[in-house]
C-alpha positions in Angstrom: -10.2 78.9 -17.5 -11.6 82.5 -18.7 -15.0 83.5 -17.9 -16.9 86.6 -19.5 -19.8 86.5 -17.5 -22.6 89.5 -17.8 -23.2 91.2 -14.2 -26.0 89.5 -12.8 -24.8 85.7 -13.9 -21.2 86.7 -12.4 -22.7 88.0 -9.2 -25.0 84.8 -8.4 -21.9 82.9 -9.5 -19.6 84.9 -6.7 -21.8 84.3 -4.2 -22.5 80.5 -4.9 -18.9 80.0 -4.9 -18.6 81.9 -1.4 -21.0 79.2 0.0 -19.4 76.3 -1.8 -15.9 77.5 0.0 -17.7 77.8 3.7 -19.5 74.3 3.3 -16.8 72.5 1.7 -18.2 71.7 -1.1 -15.3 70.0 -2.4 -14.5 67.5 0.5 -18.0 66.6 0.3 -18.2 65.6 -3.2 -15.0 63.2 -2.5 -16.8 62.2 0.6 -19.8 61.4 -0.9 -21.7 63.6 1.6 -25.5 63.2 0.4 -26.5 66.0 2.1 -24.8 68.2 -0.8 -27.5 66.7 -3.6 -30.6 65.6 -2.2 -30.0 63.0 0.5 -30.8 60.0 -1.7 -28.5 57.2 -2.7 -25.8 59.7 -4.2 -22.7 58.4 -1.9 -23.2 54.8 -3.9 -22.0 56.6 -7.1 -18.7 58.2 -6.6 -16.5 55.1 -8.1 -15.7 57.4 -10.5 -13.5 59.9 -8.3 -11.0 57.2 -7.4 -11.2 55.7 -10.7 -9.9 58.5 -12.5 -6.5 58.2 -10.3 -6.1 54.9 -11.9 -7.2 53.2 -8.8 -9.9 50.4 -10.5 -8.3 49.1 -13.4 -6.3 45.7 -13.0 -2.7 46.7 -14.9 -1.6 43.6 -15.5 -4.8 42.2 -17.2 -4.1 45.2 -19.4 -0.7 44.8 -20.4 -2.3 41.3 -21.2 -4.7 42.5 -23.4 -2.5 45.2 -25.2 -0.5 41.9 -25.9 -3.3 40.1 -27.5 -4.3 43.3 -29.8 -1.0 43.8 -31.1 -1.0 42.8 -34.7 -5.0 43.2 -34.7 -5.8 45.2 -37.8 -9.4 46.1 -36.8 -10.8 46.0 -33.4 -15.0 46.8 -32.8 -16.4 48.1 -29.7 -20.0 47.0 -29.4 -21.7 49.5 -26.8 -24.5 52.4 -25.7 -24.2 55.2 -24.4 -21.5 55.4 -21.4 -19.7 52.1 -22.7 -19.3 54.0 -26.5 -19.3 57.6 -26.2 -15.8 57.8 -24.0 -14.0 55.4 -25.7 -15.4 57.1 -29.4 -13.6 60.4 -28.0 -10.4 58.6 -27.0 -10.4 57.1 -30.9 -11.4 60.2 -32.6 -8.9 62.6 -30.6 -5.8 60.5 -29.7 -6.5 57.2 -32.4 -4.8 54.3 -32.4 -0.8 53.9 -32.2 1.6 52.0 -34.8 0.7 48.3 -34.9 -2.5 48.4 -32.9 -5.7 48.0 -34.1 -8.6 50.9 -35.5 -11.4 51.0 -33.2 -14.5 51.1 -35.0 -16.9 52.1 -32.6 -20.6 50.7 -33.3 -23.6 51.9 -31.2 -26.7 51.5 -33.2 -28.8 49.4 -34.6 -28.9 51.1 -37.8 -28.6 48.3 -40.8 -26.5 50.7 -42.7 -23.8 51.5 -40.1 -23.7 48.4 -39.0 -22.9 47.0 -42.2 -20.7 49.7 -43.1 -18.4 48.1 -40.3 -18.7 44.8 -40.6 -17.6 45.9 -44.4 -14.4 47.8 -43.2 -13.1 45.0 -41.2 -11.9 41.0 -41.6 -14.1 39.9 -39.6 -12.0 36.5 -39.3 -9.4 38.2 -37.8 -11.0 41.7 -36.0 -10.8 41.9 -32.0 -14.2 42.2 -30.4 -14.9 44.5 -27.4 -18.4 43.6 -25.9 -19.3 46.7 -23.1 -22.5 46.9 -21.0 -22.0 47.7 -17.4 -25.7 45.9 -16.2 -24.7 43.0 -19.2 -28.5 43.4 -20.8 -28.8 46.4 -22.5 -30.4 45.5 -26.3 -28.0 47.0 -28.3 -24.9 45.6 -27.4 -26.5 42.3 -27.3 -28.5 42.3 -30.5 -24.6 43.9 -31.6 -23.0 40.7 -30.0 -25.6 38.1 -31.4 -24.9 39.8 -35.1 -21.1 39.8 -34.5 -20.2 36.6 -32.6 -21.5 34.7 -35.7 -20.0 36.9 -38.2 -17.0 36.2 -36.6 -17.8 32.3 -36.5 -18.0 32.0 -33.1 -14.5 32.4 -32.0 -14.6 33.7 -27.8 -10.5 34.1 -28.6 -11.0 37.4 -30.3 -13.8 38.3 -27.8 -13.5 40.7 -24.9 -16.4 41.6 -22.1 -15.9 44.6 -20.3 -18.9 44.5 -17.9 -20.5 44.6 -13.8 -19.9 41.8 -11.8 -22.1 38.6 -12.0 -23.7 40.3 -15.2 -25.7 38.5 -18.3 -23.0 39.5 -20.5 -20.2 38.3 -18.0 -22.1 34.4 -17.8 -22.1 34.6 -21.8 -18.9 35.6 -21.8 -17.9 32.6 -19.8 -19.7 30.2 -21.6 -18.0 31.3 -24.8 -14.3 31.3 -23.6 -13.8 35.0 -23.9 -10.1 35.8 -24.2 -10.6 38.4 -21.4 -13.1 39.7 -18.8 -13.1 43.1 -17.2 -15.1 44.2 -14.4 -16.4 47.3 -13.9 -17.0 48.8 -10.5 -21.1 49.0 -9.4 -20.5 52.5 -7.7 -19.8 53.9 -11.0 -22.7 55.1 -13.7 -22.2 54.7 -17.2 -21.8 58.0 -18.3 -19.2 58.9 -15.7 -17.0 55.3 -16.7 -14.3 56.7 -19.0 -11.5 56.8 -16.5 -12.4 53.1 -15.6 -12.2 49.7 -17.7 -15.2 51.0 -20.2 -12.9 54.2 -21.4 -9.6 51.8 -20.8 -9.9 48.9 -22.3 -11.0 49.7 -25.5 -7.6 52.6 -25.1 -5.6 49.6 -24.4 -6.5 47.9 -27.6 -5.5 50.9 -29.5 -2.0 50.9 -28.0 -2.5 54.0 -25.4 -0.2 54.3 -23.0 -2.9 53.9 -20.2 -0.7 54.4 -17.3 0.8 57.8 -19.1 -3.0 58.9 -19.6 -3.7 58.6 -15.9 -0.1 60.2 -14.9 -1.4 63.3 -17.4 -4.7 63.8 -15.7 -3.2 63.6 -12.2 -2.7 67.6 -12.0 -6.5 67.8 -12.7 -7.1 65.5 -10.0 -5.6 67.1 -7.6 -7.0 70.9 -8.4 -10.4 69.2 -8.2 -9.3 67.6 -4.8 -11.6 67.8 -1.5 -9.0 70.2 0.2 -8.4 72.9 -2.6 -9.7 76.0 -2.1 -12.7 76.3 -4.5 -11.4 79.6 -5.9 -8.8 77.2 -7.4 -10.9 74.0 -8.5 -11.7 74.2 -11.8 -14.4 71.5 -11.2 -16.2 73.5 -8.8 -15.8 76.9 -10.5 -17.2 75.6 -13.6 -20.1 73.5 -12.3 -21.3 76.8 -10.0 -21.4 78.5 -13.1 -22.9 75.4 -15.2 -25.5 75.4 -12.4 -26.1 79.1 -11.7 -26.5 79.7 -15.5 -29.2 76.9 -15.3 -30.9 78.3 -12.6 -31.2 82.0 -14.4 -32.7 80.8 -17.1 -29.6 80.1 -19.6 -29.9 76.1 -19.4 -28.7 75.1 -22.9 -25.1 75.0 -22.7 -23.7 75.5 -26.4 -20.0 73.5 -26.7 -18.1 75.0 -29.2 -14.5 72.9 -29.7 -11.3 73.8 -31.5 -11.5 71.7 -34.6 -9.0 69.5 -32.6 -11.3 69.1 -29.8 -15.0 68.2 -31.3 -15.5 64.8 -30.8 -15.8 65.9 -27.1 -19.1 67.3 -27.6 -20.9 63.9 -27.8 -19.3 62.7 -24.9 -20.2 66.1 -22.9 -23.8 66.1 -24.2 -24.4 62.6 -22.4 -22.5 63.7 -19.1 -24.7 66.3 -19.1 -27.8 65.6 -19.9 -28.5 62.5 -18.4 -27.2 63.9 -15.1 -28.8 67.2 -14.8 -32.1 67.1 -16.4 -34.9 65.7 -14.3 -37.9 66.8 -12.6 -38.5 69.3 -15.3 -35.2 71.2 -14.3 -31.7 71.0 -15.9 -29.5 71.3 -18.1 -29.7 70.8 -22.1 -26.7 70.5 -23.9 -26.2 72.1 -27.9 -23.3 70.0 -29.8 -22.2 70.6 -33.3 -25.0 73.3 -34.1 -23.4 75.7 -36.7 -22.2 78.4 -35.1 -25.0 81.7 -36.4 -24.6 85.6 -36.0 -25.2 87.3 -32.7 -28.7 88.2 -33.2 -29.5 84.1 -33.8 -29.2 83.5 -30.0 -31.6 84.2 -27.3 -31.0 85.2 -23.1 -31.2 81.2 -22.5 -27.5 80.3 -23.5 -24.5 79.5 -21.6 -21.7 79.1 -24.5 -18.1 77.0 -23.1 -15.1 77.1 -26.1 -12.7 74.3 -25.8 -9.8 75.4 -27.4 -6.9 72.9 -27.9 -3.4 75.0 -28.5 -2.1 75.0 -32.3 -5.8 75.3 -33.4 -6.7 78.2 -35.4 -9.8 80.0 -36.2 -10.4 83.3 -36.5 -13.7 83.1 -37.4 -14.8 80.8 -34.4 -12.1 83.4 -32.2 -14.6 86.4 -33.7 -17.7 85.3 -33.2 -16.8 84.2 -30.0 -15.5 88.1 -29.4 -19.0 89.0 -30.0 -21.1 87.1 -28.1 -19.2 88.3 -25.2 -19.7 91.9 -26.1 -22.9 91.4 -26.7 -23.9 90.3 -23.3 -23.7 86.0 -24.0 -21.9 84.3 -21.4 -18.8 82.8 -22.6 -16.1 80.4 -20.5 -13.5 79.7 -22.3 -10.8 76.5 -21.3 -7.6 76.0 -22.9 -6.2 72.8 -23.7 -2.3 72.3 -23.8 -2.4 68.9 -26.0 -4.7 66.6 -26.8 -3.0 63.9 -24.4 -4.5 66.0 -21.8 -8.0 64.9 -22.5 -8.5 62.9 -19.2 -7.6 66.3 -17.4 -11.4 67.4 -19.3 -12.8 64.4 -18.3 -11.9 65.0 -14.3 -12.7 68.6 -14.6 -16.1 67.9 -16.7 -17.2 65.0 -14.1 -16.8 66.8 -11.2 -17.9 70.2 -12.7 -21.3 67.9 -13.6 -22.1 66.5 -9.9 -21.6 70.3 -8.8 -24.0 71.9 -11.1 -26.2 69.0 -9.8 -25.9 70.4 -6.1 -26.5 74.2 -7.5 -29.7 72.6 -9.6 -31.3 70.9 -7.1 -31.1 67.2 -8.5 -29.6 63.5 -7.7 -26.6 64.1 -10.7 -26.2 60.5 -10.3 -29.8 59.1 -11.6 -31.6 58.5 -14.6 -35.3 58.0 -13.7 -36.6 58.6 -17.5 -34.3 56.8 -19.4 -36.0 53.4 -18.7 -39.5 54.4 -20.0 -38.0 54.3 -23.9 -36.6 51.3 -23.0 -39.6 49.6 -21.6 -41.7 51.3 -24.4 -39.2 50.0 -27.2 -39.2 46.4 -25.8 -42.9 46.0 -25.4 -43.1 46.6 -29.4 -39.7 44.4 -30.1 -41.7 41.7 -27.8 -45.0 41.8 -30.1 -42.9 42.0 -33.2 -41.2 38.5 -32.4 -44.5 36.5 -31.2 -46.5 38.3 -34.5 -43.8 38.7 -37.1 -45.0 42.3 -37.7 -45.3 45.6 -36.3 -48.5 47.1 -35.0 -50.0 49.5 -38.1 -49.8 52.8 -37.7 -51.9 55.6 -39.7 -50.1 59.3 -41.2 -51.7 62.1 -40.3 -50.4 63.5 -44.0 -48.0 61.9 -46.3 -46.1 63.1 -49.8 -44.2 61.3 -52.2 -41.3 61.5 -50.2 -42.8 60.9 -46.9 -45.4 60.5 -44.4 -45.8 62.3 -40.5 -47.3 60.8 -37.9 -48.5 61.9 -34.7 -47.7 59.7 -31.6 -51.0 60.9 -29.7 -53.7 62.8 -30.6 -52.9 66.0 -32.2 -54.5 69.6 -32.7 -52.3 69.7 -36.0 -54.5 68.4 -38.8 -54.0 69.8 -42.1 -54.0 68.3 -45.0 -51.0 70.1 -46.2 -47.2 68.9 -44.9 -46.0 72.6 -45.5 -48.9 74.1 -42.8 -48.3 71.2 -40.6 -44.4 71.2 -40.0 -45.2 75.3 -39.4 -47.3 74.3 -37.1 -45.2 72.7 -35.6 -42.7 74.9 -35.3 -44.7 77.7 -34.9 -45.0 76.6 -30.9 -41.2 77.1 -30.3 -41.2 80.6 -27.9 -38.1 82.2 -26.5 -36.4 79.5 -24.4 -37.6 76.6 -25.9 -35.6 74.6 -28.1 -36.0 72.2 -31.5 -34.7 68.6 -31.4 -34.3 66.9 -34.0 -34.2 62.9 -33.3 -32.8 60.8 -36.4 -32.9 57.2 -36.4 -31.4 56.7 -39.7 -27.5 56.4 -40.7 -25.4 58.7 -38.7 -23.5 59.0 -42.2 -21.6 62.6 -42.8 -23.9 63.2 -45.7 -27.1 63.3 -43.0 -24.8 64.9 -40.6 -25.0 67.7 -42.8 -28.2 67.8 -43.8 -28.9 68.4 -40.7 -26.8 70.6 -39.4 -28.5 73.0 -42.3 -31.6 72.2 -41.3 -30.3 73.2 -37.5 -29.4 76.9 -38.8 -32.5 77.2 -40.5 -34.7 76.8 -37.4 -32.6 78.3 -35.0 -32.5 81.6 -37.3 -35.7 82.0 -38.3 -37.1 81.2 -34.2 -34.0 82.2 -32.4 -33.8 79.0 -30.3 -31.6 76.4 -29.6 -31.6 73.3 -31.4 -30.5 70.1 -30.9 -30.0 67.0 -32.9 -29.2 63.3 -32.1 -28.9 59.8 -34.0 -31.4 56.8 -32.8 -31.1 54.8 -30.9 -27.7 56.4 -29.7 -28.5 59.4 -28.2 -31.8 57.1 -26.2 -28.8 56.6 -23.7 -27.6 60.0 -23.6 -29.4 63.6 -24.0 -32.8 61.6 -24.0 -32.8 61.6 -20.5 -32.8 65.4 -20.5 -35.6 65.3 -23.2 -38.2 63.5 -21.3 -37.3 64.4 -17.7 -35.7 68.2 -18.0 -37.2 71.3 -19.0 -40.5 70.6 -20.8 -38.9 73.1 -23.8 -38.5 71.2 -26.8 -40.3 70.8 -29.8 -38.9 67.4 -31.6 -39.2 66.2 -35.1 -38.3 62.5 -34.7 -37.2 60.9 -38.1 -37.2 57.6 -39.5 -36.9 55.7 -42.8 -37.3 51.7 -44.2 -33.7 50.2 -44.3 -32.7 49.0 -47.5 -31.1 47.0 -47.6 -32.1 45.3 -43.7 -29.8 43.4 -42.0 -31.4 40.3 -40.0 -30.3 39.3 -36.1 -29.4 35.6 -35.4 -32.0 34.2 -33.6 -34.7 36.7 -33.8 -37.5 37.9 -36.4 -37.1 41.2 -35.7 -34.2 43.0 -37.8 -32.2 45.7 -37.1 -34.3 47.9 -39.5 -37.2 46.7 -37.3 -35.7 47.4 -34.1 -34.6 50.9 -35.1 -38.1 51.6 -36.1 -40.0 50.5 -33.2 -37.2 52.3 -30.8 -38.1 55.9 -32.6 -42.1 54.6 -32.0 -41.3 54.0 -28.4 -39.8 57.1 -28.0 -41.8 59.0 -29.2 -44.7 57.9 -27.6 -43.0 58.1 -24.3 -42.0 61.9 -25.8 -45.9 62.6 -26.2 -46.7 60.9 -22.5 -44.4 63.3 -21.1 -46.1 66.3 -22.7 -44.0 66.5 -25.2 -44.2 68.4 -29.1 -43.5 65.6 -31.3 -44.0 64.9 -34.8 -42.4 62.1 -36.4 -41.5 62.0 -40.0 -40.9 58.7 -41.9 -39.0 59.2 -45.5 -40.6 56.6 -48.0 -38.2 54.4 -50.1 -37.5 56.2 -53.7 -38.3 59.6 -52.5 -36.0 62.3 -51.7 -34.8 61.3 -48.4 -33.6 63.8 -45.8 -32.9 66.3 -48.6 -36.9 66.8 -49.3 -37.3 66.9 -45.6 -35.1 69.7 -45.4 -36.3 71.1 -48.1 -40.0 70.9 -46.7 -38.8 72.7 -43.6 -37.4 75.4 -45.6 -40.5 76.1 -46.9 -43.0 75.7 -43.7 -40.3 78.4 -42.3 -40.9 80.7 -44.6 -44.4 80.4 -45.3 
């Protein structure tokens, strides 16, 4: 790892790592030593250190299911947040090997994606991984419902990977599930990719999991409790993680090798949930295009990922220039991309160290469940009524309407003044979020990723983006319980066509909607600047919205 620190950053960092090495911060992180966090229940979630030396998954139940997913054409991992976003990196970087099946990785409940999938696949003949550590999270059951008759009801091609004595495990066992997999209590979600969650689903692709954990082993041992700290990456990265966060530069911008960009989602999760709470923390910046020098403010921390055989120059230059400029920038090479569990280990424990630096349990997510209760109080109403409660735009176009989830000073009449209104409120430090709960297709990838640069150059923040209701179980932790920073623009749409959910009124379409409602309204409790805007059916769609935003910037 290189770091290209400025003076002052560099200095807090040598003299945090000084007291790291003379309290041991390293032993105590394996030890689970409370007292290096915030003497809460922190020593019930270190699972994860053991895990990632291999030491919680069952081999021989997985040599038994890369037996049963050989020949599989198709195999569909229904899951949130820690259950999807490890496994989606292991697919996207490594993929499956000859004669194993694609993983298709759905966590959603957007009708088009969902579709899209069950269009891709046979679903006669498809392997079906079902993932939810406490067995009752919405998604993956709402995922399961929609599946498990698509796939006539056959528990042979259906796997649970899940706690013990779980909802999902006593379904599971009802059905016949060809396999169950247990996950270990004293591990959180977002920190379960070296365990059964991040396995299993690698096992059904045909990776060598055994060769995975023998390639991550050196990492595990640098970030071991009795290396000196000078020489664990883990600690060394999350001191500067953490001191970075502290001085003021708390969004950490992840900027990949083309190679190495699927990480990003994984990393924003990790992140996020861990570190930002009780209005402090840490908020992560994935897959914003990358701007001039003069686009940033003093409030970034930038980390390249840089996998070896990838080349660009123009990544390499900019890069160049941030650093002379004064940016932070760490850089960390990576030798293949069959190291990737070495970035997990180093990542994980760099994460519960900034945590100690910060202030904060890393281990907790006390904000998370308010969307979630939000969300199912509205799902709840929806299935006794049949309909949604009614809901009045402050102004609406011909393309779409914008709502406000509490009462608003922003009144006009005109769309244009009101999104520069909006707007208008970012100051240096804060940053734009932009919260989509529509089809996380490439097409509205891009459309947003202009609509990124556009704000961040014309207000010289950081923005952030995320798909609905995925990112609810990731960086929407940090949105409601870090740094009270952002200005969000939540977005929604009418499906069309819906897609309906055995044994419920409620679609997906319906589901998806009243999620972006919930949050949002928990957004606006928290003292949040939210707008939401919904694109009308036959109108321009995202492009008009970008195009609107174009304008309010440049009014």
């Amino acid at each position: 790892m290189k770091t290209e620190l400025p003076e002052a950053l560099a200095r807090a960092v040598q003299t945090r790592l000084a007291q790291a090495d003379k309290e041991s911060w390293a032993r105590r992180l394996w030890e689970g030593d409370v007292t290096l966090w915030t003497n809460a229940d922190e020593a019930k979630w270190i699972g994860w250190l053991p895990a990632a030396e291999g030491k919680q998954v069952d081999f021989a139940q997985i040599a038994a299911l890369v037996e049963k997913a050989k020949g599989h054409k198709d195999a569909v991992l229904l899951g949130m947040g820690g259950s999807s976003l490890g496994p989606e990196v292991l697919a996207l970087i490594l993929g499956n090997q000859p004669g194993f099946p694609k993983l298709h990785v759905l966590d959603t409940t957007d009708p088009d994606q969902i579709a899209g999938v069950a269009k891709a696949i046979d679903p006669s003949e498809a392997l079906f991984i079902v993932s939810s550590k406490s067995g009752s999270t919405m998604e993956p059951e709402l995922l399961r419902a929609y599946f498990w008759e698509l796939a006539g009801k056959d528990g042979n091609r259906f796997v649970a990977v899940t706690d013990p004595g779980s909802k999902l495990e006593a379904a599971a066992k009802a059905d016949r599930y060809a396999f169950i997999f247990h996950g270990d209590p004293a591990i959180g979600g977002r920190y379960s990719v070296l365990s059964v969650f991040g396995m299993v689903p690698g096992a059904a692709m045909g990776l060598d999991i055994k060769a995975l954990y023998d390639a991550t082993a050196s990492m595990v041992s640098a970030c071991g409790a009795d290396t000196a700290v000078k020489g664990n990456p883990g600690v060394h990265l999350g001191v500067i993680m953490g001191e970075a966060a502290n001085a003021g530069r708390d969004k950490l911008t992840i900027l990949p090798s083309k190679g190495l960009e699927p990480i990003g989602a994984w990393l924003e999760q990790l992140l996020a949930e861990s570190t930002g709470k009780q209005g402090k923390g840490i908020v992560p910046v994935d897959l914003e295009p990358l701007g001039a020098v003069e686009s940033y403010g003093t409030d970034r921390l930038f980390v390249h990922l840089h996998l070896e055989g990838d080349s660009d120059a123009e990544l390499e230059a900019r890069l160049k220039a941030l650093a002379e400029a004064g940016q932070p920038v760490v850089h960390i090479p990576v030798a293949a991309k069959e190291d990737i569990g070495q970035e997990f280990v180093r990542w994980e424990v760099a994460t519960a160290i900034a945590g100690a630096v910060i202030g904060i349990n890393p281990f907790d997510q006390p904000d998370v469940e308010a969307a979630k209760v939000a969300t199912r109080k509205l799902v709840d109403a929806y299935e006794q009524s049949g309909s949604a409660e009614p809901e009045t735009p402050i102004v609406e176009t011909e393309d779409f309407a914008i709502f406000a989830p509490q009462a608003t000073a922003l009144s006009p009449s005109d769309p244009k003044q009101l999104l520069d209104l909006h707007f208008a409120s970012l100051q240096p430090g804060n940053y734009a979020g932009f919260l989509a709960y529509i089809e996380r297709s490439a097409a509205d990838e891009a459309v947003i990723a202009t609509i990124r640069a556009q704000v961040r150059d014309a207000k010289q923040v950081a923005t952030v983006a995320g798909f609905g209701p995925r990112f609810l179980h990731s960086t929407g932790q940090a949105y409601k319980g870090g740094p009270n920073s952002g200005v969000f623009l939540t977005i929604t749409r009418d499906p069309d066509p819906d897609l309906a959910v055995p044994g419920h009124k409620a679609s997906f379409g319906n589901v998806q909607i009243m999620q972006a409602r919930g949050d949002a309204d928990v957004l606006a409790e928290r003292g949040r600047r939210v707008l939401r805007v919904h694109l009308k059916k036959g109108g321009g769609g995202i492009k008009a919205l970008a195009s609107a935003v174009e304008a309010a910037l440049n009014s």
